[in-house]
N, C-alpha and C positions, 0 to 999 in steps of 0.2 A: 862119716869122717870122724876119728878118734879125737881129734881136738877139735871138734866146734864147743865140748861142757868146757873144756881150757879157756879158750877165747872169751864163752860166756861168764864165766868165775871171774876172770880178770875186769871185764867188762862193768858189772855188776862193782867191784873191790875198785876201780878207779873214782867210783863216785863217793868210796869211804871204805872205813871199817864197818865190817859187817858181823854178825853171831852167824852160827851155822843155818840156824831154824829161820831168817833174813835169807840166807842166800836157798835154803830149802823151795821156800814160800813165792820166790823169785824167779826158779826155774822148777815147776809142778813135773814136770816132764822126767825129770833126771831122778832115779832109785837113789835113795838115804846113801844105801852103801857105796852105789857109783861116786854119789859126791864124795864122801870124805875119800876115797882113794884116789879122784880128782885132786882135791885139795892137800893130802898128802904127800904126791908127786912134784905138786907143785911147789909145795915147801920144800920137800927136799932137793929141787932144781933150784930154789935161790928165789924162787917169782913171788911166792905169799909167805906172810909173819903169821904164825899161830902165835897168841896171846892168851896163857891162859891163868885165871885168876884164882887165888884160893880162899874160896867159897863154896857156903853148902846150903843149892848145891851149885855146880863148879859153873864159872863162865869163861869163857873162850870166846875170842873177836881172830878173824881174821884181815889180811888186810895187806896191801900190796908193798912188798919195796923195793929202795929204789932202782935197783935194776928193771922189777917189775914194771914201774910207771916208765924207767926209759923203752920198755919192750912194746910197750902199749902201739905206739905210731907203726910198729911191724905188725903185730896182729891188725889193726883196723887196716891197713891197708890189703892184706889178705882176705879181709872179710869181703872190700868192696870187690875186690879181683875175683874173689867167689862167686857172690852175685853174676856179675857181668858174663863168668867162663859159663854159670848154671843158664844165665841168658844167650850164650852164642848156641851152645846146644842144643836148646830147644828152638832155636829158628833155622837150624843145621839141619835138625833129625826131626822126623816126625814122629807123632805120640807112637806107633806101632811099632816104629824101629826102637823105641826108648823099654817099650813093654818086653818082660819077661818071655821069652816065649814058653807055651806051655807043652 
């Protein structure tokens, strides 16, 4: 799913402003480069504030607005819908029909 690092960035940024190496550290799973192109898109959709400061060397906070935080109650209820669809399937399908076949 293309947007679960979306959901998790915003998720993460709801509890604050965050640096990037915060939201790095936060999600070990997601490539350097994946995030900031995560986070890029994001900003340029309106969801996150890149903040950046001039200092050397540089700092940047990102951090959600307010569109973002009204977006929020639509993501988390996606997420729990998730859940629930990822649970009707596996009590639907057995592990064999779910596996690859080879």
């Amino acid at each position: 799913m293309r947007g679960k690092w979306k959901f998790a960035i915003m998720n993460f940024l709801s509890q604050g402003t965050m640096r990037f190496g915060e939201l790095h550290r936060a999600m070990p799973n997601i490539r350097q480069g994946y995030l900031t192109q995560q986070l890029r898109e994001l900003e340029k959709d309106g969801i996150v504030h890149r903040e950046v400061y001039k200092e050397v060397p540089p700092k940047v906070e990102y951090s959600l607005t307010k569109i973002g935080k009204e977006f929020l109650p639509v993501t988390q209820a996606m997420s729990v819908w998730g859940e629930k669809y990822i649970e009707l399937l596996k009590e639907t399908f057995n592990e064999d029909t779910l596996e690859k076949k080879k």
